[in-house]
TORRO-459783 format. One record per residue (C-alpha): x, y, z; chain; residue number from 0; residue in three letters. Coordinates in nm, 4 decimals, always signed. Example, Ala and Ser with C-alpha at 12.3 -4.5 7.8 and 13.67 -1.06 7.14 Angstrom:
! TORRO-459783
+----------+----------+----------+------+-----+------+
:        X :        Y :        Z : unit : pos : code :
+----------+----------+----------+------+-----+------+
:  +1.2300 :  -0.4500 :  +0.7800 :    A :   0 :  ala :
:  +1.3670 :  -0.1060 :  +0.7140 :    A :   1 :  ser :
+----------+----------+----------+------+-----+------+
//
This chain:
! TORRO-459783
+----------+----------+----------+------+-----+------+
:        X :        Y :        Z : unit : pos : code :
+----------+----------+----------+------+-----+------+
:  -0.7171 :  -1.6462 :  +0.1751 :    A :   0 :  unk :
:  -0.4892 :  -1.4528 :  -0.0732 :    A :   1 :  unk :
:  -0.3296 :  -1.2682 :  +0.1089 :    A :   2 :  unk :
:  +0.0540 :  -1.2574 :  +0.2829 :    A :   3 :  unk :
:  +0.2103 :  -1.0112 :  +0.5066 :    A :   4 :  unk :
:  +0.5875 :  -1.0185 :  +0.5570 :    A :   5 :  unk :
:  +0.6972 :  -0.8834 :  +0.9086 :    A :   6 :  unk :
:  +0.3562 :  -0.8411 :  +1.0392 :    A :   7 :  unk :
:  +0.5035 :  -0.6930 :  +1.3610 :    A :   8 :  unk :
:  +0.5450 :  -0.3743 :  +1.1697 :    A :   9 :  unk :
:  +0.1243 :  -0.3206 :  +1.1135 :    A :  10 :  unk :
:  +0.0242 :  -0.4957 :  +1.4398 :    A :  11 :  unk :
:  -0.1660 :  -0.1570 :  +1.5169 :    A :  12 :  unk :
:  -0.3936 :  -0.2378 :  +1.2203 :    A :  13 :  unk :
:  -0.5972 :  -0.5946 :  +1.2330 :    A :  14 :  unk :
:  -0.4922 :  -0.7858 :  +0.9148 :    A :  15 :  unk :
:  -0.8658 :  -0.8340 :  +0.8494 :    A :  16 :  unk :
:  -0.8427 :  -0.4675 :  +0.7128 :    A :  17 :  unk :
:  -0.6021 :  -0.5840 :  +0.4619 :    A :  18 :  unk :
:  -0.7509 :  -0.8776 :  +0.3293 :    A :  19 :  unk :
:  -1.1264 :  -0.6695 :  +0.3275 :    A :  20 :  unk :
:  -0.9628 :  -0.3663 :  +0.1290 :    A :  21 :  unk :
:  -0.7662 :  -0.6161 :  -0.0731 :    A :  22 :  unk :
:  -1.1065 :  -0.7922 :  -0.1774 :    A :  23 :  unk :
:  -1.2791 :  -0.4745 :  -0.1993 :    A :  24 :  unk :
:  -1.0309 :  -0.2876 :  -0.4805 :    A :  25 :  unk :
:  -0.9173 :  -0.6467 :  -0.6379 :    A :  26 :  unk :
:  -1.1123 :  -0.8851 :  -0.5908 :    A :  27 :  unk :
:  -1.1122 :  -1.2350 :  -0.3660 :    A :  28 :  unk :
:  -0.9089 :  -1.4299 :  -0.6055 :    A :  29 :  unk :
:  -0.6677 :  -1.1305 :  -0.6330 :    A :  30 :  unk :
:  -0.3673 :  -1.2568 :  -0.4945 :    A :  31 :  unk :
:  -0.1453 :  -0.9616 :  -0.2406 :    A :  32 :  unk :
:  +0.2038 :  -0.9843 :  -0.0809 :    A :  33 :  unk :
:  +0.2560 :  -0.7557 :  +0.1335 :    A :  34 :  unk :
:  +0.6252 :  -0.6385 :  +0.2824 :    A :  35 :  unk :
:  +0.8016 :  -0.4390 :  +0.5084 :    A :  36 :  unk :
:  +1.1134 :  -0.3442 :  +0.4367 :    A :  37 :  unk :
:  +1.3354 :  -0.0956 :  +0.6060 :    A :  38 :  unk :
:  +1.4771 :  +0.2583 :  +0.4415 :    A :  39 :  unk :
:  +1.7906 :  +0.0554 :  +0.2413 :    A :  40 :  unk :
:  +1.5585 :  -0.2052 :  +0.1046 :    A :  41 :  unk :
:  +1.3031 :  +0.0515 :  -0.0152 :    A :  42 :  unk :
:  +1.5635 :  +0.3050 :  -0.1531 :    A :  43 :  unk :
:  +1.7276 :  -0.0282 :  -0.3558 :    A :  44 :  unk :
:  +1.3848 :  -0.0919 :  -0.5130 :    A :  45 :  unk :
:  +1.2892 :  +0.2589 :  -0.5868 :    A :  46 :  unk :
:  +1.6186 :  +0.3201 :  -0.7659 :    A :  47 :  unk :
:  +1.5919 :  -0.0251 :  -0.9641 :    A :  48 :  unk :
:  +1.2112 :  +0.0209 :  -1.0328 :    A :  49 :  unk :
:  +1.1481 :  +0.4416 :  -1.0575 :    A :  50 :  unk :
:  +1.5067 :  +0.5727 :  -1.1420 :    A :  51 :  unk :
:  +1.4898 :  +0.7515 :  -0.7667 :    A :  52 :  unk :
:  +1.7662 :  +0.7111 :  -0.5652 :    A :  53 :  unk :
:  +1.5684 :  +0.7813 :  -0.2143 :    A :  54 :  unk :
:  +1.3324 :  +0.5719 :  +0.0156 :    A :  55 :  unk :
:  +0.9333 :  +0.6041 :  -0.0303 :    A :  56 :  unk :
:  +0.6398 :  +0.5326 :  +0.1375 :    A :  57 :  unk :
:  +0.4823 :  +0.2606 :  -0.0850 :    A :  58 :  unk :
:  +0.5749 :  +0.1129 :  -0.3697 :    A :  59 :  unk :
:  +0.3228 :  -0.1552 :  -0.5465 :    A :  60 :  unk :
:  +0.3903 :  -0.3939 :  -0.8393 :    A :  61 :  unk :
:  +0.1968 :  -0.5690 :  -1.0438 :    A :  62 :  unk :
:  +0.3088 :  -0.8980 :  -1.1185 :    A :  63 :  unk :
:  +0.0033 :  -1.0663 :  -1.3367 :    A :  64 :  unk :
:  -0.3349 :  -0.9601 :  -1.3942 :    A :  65 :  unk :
:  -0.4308 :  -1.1702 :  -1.1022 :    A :  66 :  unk :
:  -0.1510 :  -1.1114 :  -0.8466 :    A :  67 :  unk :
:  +0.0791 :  -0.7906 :  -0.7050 :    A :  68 :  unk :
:  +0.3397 :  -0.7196 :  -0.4002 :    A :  69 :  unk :
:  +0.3113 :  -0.3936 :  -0.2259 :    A :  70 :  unk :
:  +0.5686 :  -0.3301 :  -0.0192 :    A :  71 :  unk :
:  +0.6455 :  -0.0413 :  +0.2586 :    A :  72 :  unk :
:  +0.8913 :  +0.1153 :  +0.4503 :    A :  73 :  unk :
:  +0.7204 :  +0.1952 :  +0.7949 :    A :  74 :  unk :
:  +1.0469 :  +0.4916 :  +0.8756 :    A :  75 :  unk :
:  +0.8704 :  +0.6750 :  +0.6152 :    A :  76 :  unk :
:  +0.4964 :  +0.5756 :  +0.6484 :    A :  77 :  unk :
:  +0.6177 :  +0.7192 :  +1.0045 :    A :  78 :  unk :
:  +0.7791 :  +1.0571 :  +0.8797 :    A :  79 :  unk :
:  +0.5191 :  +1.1388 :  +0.6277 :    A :  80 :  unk :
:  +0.2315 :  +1.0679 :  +0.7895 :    A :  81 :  unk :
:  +0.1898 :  +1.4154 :  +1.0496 :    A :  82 :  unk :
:  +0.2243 :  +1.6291 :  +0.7184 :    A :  83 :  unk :
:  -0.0586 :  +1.5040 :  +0.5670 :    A :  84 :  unk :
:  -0.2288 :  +1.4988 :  +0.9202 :    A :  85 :  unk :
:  -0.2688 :  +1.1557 :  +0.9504 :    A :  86 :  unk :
:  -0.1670 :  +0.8948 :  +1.2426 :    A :  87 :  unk :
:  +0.0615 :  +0.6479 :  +1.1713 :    A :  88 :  unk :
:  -0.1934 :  +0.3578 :  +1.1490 :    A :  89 :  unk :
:  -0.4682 :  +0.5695 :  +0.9142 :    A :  90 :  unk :
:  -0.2009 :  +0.7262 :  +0.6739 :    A :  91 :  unk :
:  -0.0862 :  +0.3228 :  +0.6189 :    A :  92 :  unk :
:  -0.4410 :  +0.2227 :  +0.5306 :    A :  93 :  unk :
:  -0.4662 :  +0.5436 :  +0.3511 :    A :  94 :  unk :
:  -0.1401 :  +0.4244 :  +0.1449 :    A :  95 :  unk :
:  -0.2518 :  +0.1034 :  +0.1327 :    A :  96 :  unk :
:  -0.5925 :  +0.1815 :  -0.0560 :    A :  97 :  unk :
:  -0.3185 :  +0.3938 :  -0.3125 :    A :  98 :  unk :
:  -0.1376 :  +0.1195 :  -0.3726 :    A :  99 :  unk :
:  -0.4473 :  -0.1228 :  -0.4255 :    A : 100 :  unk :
:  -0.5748 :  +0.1528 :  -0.7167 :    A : 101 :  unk :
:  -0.2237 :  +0.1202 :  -0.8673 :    A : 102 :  unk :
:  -0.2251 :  -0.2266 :  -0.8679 :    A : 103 :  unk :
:  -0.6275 :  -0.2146 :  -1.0205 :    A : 104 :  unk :
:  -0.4535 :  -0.0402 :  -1.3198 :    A : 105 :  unk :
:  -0.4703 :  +0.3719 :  -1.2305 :    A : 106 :  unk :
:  -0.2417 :  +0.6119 :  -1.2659 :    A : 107 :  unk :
:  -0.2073 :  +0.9045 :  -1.0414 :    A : 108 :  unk :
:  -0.4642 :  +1.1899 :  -1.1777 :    A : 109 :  unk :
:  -0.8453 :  +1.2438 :  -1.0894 :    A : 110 :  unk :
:  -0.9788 :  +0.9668 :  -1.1719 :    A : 111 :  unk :
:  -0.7371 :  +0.7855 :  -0.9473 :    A : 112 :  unk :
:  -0.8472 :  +1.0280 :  -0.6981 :    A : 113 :  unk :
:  -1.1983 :  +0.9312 :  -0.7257 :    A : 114 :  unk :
:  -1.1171 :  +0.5654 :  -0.7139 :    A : 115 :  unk :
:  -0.9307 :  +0.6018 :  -0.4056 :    A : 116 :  unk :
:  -1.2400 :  +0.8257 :  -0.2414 :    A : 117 :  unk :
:  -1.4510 :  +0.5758 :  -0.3035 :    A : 118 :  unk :
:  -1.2418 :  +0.3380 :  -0.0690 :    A : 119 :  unk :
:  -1.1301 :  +0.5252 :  +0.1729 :    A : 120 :  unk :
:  -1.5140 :  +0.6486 :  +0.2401 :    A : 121 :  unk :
:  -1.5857 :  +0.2369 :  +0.2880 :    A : 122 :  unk :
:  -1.3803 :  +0.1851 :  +0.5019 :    A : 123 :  unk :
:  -1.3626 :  +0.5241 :  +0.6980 :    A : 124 :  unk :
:  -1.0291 :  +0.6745 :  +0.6435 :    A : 125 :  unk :
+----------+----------+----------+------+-----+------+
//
């Protein structure tokens, strides 16, 4: 398997078959996927270092080779953000965590992103 979950307390809602099938799915078996939890302070450190934005986000994903990435989330604002976009807690972090796969495939936000994402999230019903 090629996957790892840091904290996996934080998604027990959502079986980590999910994330190893979507994983696959997007990037591929031998794609290797870290995948963290890290709480408001951690995430606002990397999104300042990484984006220039000195606030906490959802999701952030980096690529680290062609053939490996870390996505890492901060489950205060998976929880905040998911009602507005009418989502439960548990869809709207498979929902991000499809996003985050497209990143790491190579996309950039923009329609064909969009369609990438569709594509997904119709497989695996979200």
């Amino acid at each position: 398997m090629s996957i790892s979950i840091s904290n996996p307390s934080s998604n027990s809602r959502i079986p980590r078959g999910f994330f190893v099938s979507a994983k696959d799915s997007v990037l591929g078996k031998e794609y290797e996927l870290s995948v963290a939890f890290v709480g408001e302070k951690e995430m606002c450190r990397l999104n300042k270092q990484y984006r220039g934005k000195s606030s906490s986000t959802d999701i952030l994903s980096f690529p680290l080779s062609k053939h490996s990435g870390e996505i890492v989330f901060c489950m205060k604002d998976v929880r905040e953000q998911a009602p507005m976009f009418g989502r439960t807690v548990p869809n709207f972090l498979k929902f991000l965590f499809i996003h985050g796969l497209v990143h790491l495939k190579g996309y950039a936000h923009g329609s064909r992103m969009e369609r990438e994402e569709e594509k997904f999230r119709k497989k695996f019903k979200i």
